[in-house]
mmCIF file of the N, C-alpha and C atoms, coordinates in Angstrom:
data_MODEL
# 
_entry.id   MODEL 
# 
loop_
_atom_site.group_PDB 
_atom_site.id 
_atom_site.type_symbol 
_atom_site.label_atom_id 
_atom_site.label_alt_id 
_atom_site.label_comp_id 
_atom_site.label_asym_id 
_atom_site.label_entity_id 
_atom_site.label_seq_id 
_atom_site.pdbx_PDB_ins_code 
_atom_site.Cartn_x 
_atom_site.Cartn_y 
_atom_site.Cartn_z 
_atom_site.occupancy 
_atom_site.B_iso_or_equiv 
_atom_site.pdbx_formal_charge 
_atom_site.auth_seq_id 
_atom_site.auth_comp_id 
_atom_site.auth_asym_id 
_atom_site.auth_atom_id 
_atom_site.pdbx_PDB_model_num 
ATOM 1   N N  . UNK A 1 1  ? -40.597 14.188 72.120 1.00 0.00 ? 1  UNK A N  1 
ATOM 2   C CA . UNK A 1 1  ? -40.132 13.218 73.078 1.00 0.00 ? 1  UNK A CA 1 
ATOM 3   C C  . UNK A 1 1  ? -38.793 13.687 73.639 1.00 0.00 ? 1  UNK A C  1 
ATOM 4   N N  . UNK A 1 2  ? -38.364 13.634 74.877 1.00 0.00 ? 2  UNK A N  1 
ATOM 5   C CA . UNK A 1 2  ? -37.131 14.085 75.904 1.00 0.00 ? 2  UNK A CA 1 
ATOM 6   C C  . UNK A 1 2  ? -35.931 12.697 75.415 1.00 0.00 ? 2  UNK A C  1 
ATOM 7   N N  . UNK A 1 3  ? -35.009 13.946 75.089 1.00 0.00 ? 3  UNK A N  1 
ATOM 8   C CA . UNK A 1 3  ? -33.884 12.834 74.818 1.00 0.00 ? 3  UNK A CA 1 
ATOM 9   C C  . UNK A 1 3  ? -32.871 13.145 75.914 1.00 0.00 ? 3  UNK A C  1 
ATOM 10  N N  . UNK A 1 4  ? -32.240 11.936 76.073 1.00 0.00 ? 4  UNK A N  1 
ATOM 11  C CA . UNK A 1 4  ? -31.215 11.993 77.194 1.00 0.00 ? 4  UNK A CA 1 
ATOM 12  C C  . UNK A 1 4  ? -29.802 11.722 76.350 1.00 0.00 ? 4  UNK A C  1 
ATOM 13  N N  . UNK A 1 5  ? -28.863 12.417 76.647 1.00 0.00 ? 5  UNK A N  1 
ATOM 14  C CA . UNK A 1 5  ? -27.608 12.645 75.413 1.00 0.00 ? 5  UNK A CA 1 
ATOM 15  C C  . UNK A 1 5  ? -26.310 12.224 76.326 1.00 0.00 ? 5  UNK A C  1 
ATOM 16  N N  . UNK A 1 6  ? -25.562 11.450 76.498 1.00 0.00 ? 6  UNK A N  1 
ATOM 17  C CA . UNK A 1 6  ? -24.339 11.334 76.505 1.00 0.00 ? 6  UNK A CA 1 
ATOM 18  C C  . UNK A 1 6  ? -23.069 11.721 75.833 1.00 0.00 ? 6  UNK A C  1 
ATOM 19  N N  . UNK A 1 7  ? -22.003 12.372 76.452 1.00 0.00 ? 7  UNK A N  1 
ATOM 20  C CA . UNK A 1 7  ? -20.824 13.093 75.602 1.00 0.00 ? 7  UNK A CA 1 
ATOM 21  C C  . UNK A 1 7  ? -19.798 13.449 76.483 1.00 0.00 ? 7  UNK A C  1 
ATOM 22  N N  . UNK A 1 8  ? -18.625 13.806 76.283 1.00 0.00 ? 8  UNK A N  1 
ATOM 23  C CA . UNK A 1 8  ? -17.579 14.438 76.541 1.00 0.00 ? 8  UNK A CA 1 
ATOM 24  C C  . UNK A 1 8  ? -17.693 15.433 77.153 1.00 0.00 ? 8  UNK A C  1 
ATOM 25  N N  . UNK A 1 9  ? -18.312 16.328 76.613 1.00 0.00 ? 9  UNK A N  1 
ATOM 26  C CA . UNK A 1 9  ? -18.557 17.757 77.096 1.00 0.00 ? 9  UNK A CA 1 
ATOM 27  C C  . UNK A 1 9  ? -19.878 18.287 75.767 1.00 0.00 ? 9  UNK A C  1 
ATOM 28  N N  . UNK A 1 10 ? -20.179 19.187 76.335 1.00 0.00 ? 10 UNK A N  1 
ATOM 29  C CA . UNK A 1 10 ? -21.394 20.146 75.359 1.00 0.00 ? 10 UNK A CA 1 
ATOM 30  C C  . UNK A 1 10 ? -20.761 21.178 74.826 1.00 0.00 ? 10 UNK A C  1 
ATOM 31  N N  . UNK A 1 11 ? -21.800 21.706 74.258 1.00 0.00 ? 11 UNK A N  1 
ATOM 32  C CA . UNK A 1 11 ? -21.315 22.835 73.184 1.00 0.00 ? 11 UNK A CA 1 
ATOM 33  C C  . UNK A 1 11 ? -22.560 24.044 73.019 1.00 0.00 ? 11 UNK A C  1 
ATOM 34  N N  . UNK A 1 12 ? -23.483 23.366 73.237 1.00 0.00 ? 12 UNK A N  1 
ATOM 35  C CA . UNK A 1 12 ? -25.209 24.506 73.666 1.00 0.00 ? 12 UNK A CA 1 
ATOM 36  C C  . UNK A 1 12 ? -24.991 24.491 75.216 1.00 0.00 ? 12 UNK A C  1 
ATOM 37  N N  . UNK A 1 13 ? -25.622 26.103 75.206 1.00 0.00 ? 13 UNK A N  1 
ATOM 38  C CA . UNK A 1 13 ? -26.072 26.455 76.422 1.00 0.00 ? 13 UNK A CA 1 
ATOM 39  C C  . UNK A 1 13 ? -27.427 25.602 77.214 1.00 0.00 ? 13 UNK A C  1 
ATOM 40  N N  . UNK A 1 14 ? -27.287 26.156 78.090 1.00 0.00 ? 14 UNK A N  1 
ATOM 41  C CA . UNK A 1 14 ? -28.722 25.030 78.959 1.00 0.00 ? 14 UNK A CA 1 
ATOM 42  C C  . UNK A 1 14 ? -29.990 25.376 78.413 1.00 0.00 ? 14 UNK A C  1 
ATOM 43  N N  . UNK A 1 15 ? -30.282 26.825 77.879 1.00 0.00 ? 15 UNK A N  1 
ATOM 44  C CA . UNK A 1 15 ? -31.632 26.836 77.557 1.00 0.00 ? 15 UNK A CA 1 
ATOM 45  C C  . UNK A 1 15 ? -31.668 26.299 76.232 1.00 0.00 ? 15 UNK A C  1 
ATOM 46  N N  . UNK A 1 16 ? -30.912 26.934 75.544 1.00 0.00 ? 16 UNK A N  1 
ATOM 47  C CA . UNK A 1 16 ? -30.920 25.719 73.892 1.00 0.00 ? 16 UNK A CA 1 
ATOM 48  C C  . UNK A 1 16 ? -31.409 24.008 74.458 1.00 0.00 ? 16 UNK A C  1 
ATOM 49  N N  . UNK A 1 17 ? -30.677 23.724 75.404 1.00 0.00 ? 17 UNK A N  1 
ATOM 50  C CA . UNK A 1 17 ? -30.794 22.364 75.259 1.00 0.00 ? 17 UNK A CA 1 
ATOM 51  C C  . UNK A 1 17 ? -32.281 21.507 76.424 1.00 0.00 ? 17 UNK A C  1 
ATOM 52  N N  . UNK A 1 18 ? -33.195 23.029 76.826 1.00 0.00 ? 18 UNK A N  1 
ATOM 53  C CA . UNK A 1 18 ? -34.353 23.118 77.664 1.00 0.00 ? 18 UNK A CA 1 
ATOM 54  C C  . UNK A 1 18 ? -35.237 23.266 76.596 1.00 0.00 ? 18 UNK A C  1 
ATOM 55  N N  . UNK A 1 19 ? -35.368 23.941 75.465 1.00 0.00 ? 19 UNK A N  1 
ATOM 56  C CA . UNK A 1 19 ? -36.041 24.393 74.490 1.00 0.00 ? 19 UNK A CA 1 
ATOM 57  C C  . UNK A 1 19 ? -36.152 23.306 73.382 1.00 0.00 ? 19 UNK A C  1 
ATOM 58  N N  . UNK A 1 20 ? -35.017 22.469 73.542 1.00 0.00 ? 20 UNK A N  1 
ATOM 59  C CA . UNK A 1 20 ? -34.955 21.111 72.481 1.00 0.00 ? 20 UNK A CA 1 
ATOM 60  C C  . UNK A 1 20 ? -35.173 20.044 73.482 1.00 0.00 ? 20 UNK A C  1 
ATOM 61  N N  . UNK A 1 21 ? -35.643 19.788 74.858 1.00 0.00 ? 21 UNK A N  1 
ATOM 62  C CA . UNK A 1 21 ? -36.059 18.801 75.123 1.00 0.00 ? 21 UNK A CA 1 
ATOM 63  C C  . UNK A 1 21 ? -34.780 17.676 75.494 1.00 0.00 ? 21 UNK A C  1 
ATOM 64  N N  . UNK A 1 22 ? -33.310 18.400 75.578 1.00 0.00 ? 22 UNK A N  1 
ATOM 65  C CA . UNK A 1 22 ? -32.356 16.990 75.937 1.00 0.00 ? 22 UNK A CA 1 
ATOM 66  C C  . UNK A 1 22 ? -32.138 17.457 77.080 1.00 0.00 ? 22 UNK A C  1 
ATOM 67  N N  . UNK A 1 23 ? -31.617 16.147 77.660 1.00 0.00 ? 23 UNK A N  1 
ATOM 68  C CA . UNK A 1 23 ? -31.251 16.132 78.926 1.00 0.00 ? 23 UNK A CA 1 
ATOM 69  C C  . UNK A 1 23 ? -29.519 15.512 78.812 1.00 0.00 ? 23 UNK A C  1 
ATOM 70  N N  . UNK A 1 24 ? -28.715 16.557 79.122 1.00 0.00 ? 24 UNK A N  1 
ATOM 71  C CA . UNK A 1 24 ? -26.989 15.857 79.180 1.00 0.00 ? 24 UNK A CA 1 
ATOM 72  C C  . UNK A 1 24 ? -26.721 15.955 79.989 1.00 0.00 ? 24 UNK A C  1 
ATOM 73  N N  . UNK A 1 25 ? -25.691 14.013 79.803 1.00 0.00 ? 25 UNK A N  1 
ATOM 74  C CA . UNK A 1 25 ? -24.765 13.738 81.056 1.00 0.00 ? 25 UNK A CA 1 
ATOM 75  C C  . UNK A 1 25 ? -23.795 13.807 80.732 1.00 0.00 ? 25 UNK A C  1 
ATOM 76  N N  . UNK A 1 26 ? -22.658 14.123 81.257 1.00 0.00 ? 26 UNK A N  1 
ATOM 77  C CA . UNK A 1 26 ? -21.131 14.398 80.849 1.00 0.00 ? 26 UNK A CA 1 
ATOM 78  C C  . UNK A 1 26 ? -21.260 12.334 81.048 1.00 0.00 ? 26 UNK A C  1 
ATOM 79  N N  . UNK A 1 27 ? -19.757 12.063 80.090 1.00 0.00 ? 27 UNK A N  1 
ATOM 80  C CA . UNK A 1 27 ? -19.106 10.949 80.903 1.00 0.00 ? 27 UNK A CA 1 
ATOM 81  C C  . UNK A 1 27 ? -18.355 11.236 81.259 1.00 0.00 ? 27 UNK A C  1 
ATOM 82  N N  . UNK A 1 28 ? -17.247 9.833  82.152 1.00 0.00 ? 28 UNK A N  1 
ATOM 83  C CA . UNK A 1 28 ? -18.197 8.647  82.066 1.00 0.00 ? 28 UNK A CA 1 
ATOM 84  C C  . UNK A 1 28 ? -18.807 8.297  83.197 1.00 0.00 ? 28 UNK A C  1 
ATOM 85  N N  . UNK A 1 29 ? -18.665 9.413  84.067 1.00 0.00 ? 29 UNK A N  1 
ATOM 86  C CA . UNK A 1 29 ? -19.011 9.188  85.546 1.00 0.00 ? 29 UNK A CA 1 
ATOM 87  C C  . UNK A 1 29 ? -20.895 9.133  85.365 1.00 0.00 ? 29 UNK A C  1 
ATOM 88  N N  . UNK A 1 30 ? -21.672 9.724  85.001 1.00 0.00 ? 30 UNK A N  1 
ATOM 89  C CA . UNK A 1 30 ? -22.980 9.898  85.340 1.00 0.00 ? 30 UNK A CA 1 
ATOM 90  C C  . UNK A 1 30 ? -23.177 8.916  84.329 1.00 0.00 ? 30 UNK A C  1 
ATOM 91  N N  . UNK A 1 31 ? -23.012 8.495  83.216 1.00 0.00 ? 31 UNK A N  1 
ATOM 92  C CA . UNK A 1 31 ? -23.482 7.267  83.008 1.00 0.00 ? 31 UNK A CA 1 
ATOM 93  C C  . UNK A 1 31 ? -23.900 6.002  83.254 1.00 0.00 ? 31 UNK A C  1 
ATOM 94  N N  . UNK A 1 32 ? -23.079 6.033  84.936 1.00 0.00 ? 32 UNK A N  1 
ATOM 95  C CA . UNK A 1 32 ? -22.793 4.503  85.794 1.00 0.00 ? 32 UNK A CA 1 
ATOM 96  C C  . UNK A 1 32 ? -23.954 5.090  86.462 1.00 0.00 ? 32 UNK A C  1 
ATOM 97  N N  . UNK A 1 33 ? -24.357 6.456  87.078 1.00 0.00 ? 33 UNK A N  1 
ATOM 98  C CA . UNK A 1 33 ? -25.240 6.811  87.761 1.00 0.00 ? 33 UNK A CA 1 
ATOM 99  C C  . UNK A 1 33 ? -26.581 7.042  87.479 1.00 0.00 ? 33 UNK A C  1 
ATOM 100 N N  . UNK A 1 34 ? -26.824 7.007  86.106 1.00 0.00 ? 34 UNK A N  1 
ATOM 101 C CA . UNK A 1 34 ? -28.115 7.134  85.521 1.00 0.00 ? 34 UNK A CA 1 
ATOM 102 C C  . UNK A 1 34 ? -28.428 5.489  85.081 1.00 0.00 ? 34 UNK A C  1 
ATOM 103 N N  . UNK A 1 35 ? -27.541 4.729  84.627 1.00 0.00 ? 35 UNK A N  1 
ATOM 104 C CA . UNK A 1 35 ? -27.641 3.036  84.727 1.00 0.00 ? 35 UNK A CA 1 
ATOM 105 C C  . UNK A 1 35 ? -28.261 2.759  86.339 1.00 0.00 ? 35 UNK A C  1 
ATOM 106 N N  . UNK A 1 36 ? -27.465 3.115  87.376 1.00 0.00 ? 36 UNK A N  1 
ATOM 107 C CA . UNK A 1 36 ? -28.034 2.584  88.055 1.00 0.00 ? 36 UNK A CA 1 
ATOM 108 C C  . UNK A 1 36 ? -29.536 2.735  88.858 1.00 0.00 ? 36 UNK A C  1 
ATOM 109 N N  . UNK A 1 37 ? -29.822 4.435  88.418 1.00 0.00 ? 37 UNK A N  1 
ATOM 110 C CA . UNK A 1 37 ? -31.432 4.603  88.862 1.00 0.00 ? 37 UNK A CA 1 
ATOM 111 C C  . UNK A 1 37 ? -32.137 4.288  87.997 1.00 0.00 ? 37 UNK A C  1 
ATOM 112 N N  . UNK A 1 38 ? -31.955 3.601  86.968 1.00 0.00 ? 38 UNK A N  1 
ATOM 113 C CA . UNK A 1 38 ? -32.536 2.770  85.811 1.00 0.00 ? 38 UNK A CA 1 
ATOM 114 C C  . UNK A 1 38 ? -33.068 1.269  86.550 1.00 0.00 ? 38 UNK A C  1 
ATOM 115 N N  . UNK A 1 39 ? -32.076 0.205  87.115 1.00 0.00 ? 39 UNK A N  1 
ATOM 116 C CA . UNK A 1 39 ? -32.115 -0.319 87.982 1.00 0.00 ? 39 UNK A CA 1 
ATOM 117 C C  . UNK A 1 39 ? -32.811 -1.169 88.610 1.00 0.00 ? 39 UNK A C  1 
ATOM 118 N N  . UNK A 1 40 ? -33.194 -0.037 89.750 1.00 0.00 ? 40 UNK A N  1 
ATOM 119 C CA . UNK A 1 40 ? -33.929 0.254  90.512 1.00 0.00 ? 40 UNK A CA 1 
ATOM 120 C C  . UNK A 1 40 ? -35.252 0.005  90.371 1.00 0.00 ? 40 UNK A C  1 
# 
């Protein structure tokens, strides 16, 4: 199952985190932006 991860900043590269299925948003800005196409 695709997890969607919220944080500060990361620490894996993009394919580590393509190969494990997460999807990261930095905060706290894209948090308000993924709430709101939730929404919708």
């Amino acid at each position: 199952m695709p997890s969607l991860q919220f944080a500060p900043t990361k620490y894996l590269d993009q394919e580590t985190l393509h190969r494990r299925r997460i999807t990261f948003q930095q905060l706290p800005f894209e948090i308000y932006e993924s709430v709101e196409k939730l929404e919708r």
